[in-house]
C-alpha positions in Angstrom: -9.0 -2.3 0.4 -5.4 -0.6 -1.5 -2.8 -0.9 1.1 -2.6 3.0 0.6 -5.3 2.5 3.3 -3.7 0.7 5.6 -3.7 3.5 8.5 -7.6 3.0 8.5 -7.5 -0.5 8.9 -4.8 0.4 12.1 -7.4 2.4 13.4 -10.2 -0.5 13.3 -7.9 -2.9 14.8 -7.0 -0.1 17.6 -10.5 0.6 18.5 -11.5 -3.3 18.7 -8.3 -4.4 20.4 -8.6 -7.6 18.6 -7.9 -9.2 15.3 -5.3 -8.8 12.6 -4.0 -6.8 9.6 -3.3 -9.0 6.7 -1.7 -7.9 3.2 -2.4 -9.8 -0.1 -0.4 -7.8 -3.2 -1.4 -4.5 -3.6 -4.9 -5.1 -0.7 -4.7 -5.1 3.1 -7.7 -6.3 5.4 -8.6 -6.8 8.5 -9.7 -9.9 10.4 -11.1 -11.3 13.5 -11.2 -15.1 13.5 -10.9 -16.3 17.0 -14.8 -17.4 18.1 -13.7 -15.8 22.0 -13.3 -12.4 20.3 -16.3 -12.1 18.0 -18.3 -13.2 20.6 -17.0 -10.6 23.2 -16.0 -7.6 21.2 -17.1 -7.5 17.7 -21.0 -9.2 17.9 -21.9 -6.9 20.7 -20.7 -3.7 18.9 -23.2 -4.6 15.9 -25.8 -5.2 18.5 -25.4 -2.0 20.4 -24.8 -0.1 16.8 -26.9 -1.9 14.5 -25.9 -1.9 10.7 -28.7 -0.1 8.4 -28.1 -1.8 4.8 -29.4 -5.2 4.0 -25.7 -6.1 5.5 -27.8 -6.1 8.8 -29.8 -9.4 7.2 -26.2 -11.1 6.8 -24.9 -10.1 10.5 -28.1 -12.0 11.5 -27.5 -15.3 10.3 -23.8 -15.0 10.9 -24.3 -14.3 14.0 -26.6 -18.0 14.8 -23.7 -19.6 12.9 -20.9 -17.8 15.2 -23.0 -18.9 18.4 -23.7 -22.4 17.4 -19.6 -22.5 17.7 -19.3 -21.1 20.7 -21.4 -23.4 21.9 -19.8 -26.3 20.1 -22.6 -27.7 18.7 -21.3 -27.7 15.2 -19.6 -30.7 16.3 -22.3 -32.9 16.1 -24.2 -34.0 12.9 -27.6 -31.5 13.8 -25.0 -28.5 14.3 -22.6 -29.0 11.5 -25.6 -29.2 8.8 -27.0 -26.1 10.5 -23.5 -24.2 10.4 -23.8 -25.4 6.2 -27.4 -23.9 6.0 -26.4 -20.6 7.2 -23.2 -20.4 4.8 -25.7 -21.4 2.0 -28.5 -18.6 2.6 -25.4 -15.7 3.4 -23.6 -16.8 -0.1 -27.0 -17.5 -1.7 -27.0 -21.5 -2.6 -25.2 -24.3 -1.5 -20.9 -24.6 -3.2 -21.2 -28.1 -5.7 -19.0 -29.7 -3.1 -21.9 -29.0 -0.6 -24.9 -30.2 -2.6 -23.0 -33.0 -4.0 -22.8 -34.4 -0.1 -25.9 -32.8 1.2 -28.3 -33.3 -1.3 -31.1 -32.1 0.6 -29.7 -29.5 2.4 -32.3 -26.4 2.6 -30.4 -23.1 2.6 -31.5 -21.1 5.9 -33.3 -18.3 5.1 -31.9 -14.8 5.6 -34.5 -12.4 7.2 -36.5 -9.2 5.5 -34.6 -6.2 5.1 -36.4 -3.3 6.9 -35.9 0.0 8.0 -36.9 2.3 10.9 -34.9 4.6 11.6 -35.8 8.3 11.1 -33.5 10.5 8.7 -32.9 12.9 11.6 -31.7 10.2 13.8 -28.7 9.0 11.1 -25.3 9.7 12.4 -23.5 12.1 10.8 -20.7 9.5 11.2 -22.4 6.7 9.9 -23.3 8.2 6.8 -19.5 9.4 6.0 -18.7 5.7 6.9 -21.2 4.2 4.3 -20.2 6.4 1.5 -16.6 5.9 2.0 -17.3 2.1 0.4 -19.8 3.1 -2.2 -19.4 7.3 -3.3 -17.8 8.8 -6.0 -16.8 11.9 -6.7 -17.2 13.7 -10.4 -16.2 16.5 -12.4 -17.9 15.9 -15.9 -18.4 17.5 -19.0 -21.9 17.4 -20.3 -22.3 16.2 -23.6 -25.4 18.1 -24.5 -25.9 21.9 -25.1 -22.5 22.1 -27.4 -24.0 25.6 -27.9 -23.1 26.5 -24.6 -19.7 27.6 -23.4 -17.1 24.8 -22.4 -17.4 26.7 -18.8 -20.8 26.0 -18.6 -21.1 22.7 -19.2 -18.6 21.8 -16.4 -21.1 19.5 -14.2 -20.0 18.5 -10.8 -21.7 15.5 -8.6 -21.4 13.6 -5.7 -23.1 10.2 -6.6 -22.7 6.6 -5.1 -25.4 3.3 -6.5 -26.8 0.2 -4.4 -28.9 -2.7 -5.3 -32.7 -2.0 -5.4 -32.8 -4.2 -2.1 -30.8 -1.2 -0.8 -33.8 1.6 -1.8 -35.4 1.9 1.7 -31.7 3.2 3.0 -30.7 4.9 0.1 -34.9 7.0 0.1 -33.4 7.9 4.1 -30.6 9.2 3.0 -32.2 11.1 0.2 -34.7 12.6 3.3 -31.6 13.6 4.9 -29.9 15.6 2.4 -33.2 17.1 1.1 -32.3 15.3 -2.7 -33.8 13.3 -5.1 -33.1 9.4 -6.0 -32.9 8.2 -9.3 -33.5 5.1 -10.5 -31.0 3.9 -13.5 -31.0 0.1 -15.2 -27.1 -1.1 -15.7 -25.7 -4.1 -17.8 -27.1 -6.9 -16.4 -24.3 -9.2 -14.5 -24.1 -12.8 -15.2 -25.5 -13.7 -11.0 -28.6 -11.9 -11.2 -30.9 -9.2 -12.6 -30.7 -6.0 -10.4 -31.2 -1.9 -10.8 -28.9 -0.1 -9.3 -29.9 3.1 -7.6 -27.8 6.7 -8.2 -28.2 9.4 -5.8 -27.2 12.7 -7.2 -25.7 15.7 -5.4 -25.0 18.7 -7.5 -22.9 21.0 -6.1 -24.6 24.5 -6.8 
C-alpha cells in the first residue's frame, strides 16, 4: 500500500509481534517470512478467524505448502514437486521456467469457494476491513435529466466491485446492509474473462 499508510502497517506488525515493514518507492508492506512464525502466529490467526472471500481458497493451499516446510519435506524430490504444485494452482499455471523442467507437473487444485456464514454473524470489523482494499467513495454528477437542477443531479454512492467468484460474499453483504447487488460487464483484461460485481449505497 502508499507509504502514507504506513501507521497501519505498524499496527499489523504490533498486533502479530512478528514480521517486518519493508518500503519500495512510494509503497510499504508488511511481511512474515520466517517458517517458525507463520506456523506459530500468523496460520493460527486465519484458523481461529477464518477469511470469508475466495482468499480463504488460497490460505488453504498455502497453508500445505507452509507445513510441508516446517516439516522439511520439500527437501526431498516428492516434497519439492509438491511445494511447485501448490505455487502453480495459487498463481494459476505453472512459470515457463517450471514447465520447461517439470513437464508433467499437475498444478494442485485449489478447493471450492463456499460460504456459511449468516449476514448477522459478520463482524462489524471485518466488513470495515474488507472494504478498506476494495470501496470507493463518490460524489457524481448524473449525466441524465439535464432538465433538472445542477443540485439535483448531485448523486452520492458508496460502491466497491469483486470478481463473480466473489458473488456469494458480496450477496451477504448485500443481506446485511438491506441493498441491492448489481451486476455490471467491464473491459475484458488480457488473463481472463470476468464480471465484476458493484454494490451500490446511496446515501439518502
Amino acid at each position: 500500500m502508499n507509504v502514507r499508510h504506513k501507521k497501519v502497517l505498524q499496527l499489523i506488525k504490533g498486533y502479530f509481534g512478528v514480521g517486518t515493514i519493508f518500503h519500495s518507492g512510494k509503497n510499504a508492506g508488511y511481511r512474515v517470512g520466517s517458517v517458525k512464525d507463520l506456523i506459530s502466529v500468523i496460520i493460527p490467526h486465519f484458523i481461529k478467524y477464518p477469511l470469508l472471500s475466495t482468499k480463504a481458497c488460497t490460505f488453504s493451499l498455502w497453508h500445505e505448502a507452509i507445513n510441508i516446510m516446517h516439516s522439511g519435506t520439500h527437501k526431498t524430490h516428492a516434497g519439492f514437486l509438491n511445494i511447485l504444485a501448490i505455487h502453480a494452482g495459487i498463481n494459476r499455471g505453472a512459470s515457463k521456467a517450471v514447465k520447461t523442467h517439470f513437464p508433467d507437473l499437475k498444478p494442485a487444485l485449489l478447493p471450492t469457494y463456499s460460504l456459511t456464514i449468516l449476514p448477522e454473524e459478520l463482524s462489524p470489523w471485518w466488513i470495515s476491513g474488507y472494504f478498506t482494499i476494495y470501496c470507493n467513495f463518490g460524489v457524481d454528477m448524473n449525466p441524465h435529466g439535464l432538465k433538472n437542477s445542477y443540485y439535483d443531479r448531485v448523486v452520492p454512492s458508496f460502491n466497491f466491485s469483486r470478481s463473480i467468484i466473489e458473488l456469494p460474499i458480496i450477496t451477504l453483504l448485500a443481506s446485511y446492509f438491506g441493498v441491492t447487488v448489481h451486476l455490471k460487464r467491464v473491459t475484458l483484461s488480457f488473463l481472463r474473462d470476468e464480471w465484476n460485481i458493484i454494490l451500490n449505497y446511496l446515501i439518502l
